[in-house]
Residue frames relative to the residue before (quaternion, step in Angstrom):
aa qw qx qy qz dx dy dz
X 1.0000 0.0000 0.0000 0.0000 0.00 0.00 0.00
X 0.4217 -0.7979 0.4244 0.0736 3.14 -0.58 1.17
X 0.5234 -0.5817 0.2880 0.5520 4.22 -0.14 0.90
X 0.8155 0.4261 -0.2620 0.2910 4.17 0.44 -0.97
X 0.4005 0.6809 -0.3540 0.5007 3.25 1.86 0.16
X 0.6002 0.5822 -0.2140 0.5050 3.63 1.36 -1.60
X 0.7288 0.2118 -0.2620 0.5960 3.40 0.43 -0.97
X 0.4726 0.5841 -0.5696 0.3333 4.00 -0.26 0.05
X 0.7059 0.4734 -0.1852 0.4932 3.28 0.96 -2.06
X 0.4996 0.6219 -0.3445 0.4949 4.11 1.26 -1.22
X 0.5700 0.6497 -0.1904 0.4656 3.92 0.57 -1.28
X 0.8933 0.3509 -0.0695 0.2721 2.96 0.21 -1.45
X 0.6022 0.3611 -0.2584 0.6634 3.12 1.75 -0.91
X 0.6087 0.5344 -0.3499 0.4706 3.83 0.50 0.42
X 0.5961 0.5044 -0.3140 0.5400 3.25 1.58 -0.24
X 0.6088 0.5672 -0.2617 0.4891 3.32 1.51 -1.54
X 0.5702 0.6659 -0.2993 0.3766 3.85 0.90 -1.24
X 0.7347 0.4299 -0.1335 0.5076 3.23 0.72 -2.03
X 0.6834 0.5174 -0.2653 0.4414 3.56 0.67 -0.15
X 0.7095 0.4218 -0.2037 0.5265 3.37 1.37 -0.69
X 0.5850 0.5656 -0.2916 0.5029 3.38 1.77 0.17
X 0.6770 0.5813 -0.2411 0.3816 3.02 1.80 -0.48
X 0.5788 0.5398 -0.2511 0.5573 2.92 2.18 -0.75
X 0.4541 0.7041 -0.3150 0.4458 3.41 1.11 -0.41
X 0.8516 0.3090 -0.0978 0.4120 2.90 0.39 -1.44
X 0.6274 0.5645 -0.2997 0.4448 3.28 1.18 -0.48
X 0.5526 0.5255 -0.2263 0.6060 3.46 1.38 -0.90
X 0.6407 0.2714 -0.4594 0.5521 4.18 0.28 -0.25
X 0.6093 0.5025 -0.4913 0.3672 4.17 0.72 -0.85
X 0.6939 0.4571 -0.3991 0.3877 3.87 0.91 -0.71
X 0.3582 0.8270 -0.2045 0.3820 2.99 1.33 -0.89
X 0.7733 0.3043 -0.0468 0.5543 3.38 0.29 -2.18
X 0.8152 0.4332 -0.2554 0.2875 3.43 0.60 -0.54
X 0.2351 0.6387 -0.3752 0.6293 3.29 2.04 0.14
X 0.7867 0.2201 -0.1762 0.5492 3.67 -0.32 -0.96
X 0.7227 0.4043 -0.4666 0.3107 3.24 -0.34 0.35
X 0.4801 0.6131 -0.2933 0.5546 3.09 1.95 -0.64
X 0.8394 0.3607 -0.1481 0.3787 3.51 0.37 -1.13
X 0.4518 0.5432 -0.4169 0.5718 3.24 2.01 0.39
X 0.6199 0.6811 -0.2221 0.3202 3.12 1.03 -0.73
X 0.6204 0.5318 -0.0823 0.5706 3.18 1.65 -1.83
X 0.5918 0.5686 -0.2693 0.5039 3.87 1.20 -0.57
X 0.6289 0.5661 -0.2366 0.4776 3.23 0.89 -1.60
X 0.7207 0.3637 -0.2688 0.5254 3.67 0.60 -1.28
X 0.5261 0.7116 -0.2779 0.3736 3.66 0.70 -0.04
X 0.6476 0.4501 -0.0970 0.6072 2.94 0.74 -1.82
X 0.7272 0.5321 -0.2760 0.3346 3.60 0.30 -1.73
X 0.4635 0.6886 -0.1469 0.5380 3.54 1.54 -1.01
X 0.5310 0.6320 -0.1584 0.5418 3.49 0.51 -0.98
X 0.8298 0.4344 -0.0171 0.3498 2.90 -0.79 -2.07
X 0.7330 0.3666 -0.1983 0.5376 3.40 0.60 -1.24
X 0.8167 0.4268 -0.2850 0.2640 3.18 0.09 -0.66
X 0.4395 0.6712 -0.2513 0.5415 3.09 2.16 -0.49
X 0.5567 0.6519 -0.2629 0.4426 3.13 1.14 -1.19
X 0.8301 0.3443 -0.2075 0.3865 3.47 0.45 -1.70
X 0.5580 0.6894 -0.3442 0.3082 3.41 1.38 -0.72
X 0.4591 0.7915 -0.0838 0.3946 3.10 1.85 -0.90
X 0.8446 0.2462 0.0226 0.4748 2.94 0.48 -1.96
X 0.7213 0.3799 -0.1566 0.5576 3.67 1.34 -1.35
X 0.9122 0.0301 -0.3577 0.1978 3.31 -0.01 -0.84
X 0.5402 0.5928 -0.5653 0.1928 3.92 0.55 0.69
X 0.3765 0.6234 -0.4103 0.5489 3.56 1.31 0.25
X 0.6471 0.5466 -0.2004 0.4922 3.74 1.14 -1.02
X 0.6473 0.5183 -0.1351 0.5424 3.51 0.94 -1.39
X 0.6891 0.5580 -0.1133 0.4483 3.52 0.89 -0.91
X 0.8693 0.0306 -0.2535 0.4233 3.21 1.00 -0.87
X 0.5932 0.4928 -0.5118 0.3786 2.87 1.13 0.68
X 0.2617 0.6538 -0.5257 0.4772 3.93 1.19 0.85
X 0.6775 0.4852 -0.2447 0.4957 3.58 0.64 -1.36
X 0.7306 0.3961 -0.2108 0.5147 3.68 0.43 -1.05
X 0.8575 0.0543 -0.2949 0.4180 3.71 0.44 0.05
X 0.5265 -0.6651 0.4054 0.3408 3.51 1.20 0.89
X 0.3544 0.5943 -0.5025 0.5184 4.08 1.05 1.08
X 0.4017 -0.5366 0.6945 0.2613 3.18 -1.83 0.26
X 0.5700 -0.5654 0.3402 0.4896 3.65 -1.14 0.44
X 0.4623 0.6585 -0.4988 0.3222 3.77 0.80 -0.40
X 0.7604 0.5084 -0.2025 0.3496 3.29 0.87 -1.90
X 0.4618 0.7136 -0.3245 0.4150 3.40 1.72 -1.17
X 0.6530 0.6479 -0.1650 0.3558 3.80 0.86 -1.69
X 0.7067 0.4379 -0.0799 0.5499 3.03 1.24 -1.71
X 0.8458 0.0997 -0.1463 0.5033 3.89 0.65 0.32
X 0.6268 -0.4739 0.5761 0.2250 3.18 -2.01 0.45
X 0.0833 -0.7785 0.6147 0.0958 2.63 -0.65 1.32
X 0.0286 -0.8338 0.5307 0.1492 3.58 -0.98 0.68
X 0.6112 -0.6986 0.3367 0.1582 3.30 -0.76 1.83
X 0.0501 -0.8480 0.5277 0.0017 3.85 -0.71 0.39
X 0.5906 -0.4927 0.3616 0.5270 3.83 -0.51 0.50
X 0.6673 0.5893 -0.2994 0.3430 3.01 0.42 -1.31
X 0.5384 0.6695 -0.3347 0.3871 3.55 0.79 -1.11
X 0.8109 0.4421 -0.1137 0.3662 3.35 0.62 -1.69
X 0.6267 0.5212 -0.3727 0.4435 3.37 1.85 -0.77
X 0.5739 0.6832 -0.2093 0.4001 3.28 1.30 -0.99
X 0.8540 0.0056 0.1903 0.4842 3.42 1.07 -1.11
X 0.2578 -0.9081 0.2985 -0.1408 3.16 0.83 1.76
X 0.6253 0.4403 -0.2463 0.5954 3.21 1.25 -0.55
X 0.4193 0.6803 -0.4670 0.3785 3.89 0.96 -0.16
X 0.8071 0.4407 -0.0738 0.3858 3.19 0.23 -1.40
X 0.5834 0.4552 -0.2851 0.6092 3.58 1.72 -0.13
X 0.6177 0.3786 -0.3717 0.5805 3.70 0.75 -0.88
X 0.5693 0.5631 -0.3598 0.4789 4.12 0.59 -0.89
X 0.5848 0.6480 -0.2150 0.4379 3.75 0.75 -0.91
X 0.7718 0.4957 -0.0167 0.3979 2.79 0.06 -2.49
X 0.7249 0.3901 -0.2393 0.5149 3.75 1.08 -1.23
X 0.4593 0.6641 -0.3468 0.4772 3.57 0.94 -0.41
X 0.8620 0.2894 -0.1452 0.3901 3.11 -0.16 -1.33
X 0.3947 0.5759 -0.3688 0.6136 3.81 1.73 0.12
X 0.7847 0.4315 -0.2829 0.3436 2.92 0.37 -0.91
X 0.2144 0.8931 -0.1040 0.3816 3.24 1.78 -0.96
X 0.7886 0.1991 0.0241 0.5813 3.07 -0.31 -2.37
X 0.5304 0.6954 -0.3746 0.3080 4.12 0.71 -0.29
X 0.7593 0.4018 -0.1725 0.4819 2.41 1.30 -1.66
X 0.5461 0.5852 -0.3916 0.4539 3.63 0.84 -0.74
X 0.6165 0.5715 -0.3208 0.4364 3.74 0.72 -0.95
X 0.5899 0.4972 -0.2786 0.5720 3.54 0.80 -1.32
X 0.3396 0.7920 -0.3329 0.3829 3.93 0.45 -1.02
X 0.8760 -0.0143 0.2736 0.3970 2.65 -1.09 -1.96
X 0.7897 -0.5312 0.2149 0.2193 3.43 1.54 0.72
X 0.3103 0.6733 -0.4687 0.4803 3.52 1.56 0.04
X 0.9385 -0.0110 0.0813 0.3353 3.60 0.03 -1.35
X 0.5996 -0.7522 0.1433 0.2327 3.23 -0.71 1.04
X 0.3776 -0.8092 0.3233 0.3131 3.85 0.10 1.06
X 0.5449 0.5498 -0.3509 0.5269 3.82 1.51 -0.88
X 0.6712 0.5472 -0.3492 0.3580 3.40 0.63 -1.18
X 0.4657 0.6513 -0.3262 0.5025 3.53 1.25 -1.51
X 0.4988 0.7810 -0.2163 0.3075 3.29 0.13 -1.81
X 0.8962 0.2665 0.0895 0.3432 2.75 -0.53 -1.62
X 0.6014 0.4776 -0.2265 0.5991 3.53 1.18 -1.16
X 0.8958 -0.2501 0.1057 0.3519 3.68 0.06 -1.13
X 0.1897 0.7691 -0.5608 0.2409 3.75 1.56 0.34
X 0.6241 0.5705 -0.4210 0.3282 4.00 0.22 -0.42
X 0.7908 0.4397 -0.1339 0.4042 2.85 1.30 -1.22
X 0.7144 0.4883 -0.2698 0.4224 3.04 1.36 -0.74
X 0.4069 0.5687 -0.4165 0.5810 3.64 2.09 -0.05
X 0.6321 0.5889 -0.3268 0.3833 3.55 0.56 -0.53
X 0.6364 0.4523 -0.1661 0.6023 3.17 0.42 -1.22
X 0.7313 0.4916 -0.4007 0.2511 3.76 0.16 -0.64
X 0.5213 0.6439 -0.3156 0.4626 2.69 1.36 -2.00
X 0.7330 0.2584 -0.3633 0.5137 4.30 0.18 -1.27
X 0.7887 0.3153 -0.4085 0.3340 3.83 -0.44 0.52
X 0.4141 0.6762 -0.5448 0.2729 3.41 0.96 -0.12
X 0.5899 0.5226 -0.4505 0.4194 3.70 0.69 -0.65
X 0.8663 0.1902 -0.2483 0.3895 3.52 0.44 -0.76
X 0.4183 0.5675 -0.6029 0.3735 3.09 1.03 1.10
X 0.5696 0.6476 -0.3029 0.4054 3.46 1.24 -0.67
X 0.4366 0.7998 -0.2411 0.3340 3.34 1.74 -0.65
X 0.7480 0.4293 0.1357 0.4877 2.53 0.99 -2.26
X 0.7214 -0.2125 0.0559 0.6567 3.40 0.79 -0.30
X 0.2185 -0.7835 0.5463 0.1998 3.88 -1.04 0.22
X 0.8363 0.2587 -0.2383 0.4206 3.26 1.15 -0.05
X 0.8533 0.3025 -0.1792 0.3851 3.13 0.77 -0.54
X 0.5995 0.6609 -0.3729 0.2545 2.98 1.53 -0.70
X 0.7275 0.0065 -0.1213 0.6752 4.18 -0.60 0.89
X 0.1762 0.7506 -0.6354 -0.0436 3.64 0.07 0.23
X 0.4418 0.5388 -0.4538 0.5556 4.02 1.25 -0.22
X 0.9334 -0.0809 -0.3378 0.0902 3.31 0.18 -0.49
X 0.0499 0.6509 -0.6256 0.4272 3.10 1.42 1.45
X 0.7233 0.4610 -0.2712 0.4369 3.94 -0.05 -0.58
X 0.5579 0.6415 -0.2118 0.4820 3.23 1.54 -0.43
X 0.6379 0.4759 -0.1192 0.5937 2.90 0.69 -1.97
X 0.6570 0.4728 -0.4318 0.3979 3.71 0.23 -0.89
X 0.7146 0.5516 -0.2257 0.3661 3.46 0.46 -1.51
X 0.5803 0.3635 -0.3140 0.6577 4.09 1.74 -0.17
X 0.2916 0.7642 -0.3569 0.4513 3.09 0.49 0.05
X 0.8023 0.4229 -0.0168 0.4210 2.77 -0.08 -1.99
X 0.7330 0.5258 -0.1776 0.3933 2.76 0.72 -2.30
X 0.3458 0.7870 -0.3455 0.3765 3.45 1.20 -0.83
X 0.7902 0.3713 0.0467 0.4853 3.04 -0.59 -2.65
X 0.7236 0.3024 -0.3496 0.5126 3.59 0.44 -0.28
X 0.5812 0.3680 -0.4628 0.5591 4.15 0.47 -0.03
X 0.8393 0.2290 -0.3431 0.3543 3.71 0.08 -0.41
């Protein structure tokens, strides 16, 4: 074997090398970037959850409560109808309109999150969108009360958008 035969064959398996490092490497970059995606897709999941568990917590049994007190209903009955707000209501029961407020505007920052992607809308969905279409549908009147246009309009647009999702799954 002759010295340019040595390096031809040398060449070649250095070409073959550098090439199998490239596939290598490309294949761990898809690889890495799959999983980070699907950490990602979890993360919004999980985060979803969490938060919303959170607000159910904090906004709506204070919500559920006073608005049991204000229309003499259990929270079942509350679910099962429209409620439709009157002055009176508010003179009678002042704290309505703050817990009514207070859950709103949670709700609000949910929706805006969902939005622009923070949290997941199927996930939502799935965990509690029935309920929280539910529950709207009986307060929309006295959100309209309180403001008619602007007030949460994200999540009026929300609420609309389960709704839907609703009427189209059943």
């Amino acid at each position: 074997m002759d010295f340019q035969m040595i390096s031809g064959i040398s060449s070649l398996i250095t070409s073959i090398g550098t090439f199998a490092a490239v596939i290598v490497a490309i294949n761990m970059f898809v690889i890495t970037k799959n999983s980070i995606i699907e950490e990602n897709r979890r993360h919004k999941k999980q985060s979803t959850i969490e938060y919303y568990n959170t607000l159910s917590n904090d906004a709506v049994p204070p919500l559920m409560e006073a608005l049991s007190k204000a229309l003499g209903k259990s929270e079942t009955e509350i679910i099962e109808r429209t409620i439709i707000p009157t002055d009176q209501l508010w003179i009678e029961y002042p704290g309505l309109k703050s817990r009514v407020i207070y859950y709103c505007r949670c709700m609000e920052r949910f929706a805006v999150g969902i939005e622009i992607g923070i949290f997941d809308y199927d996930t939502f969905y799935a965990f509690s969108g029935k309920t929280v279409a539910c529950l709207f549908l009986q307060i929309r009147n006295i959100l309209n009360k309180i403001e008619p246009t602007n007030f949460c309009a994200k999540y009026k647009l929300f609420c609309e958008k389960l709704l839907n999702e609703k009427q189209k799954r059943n």
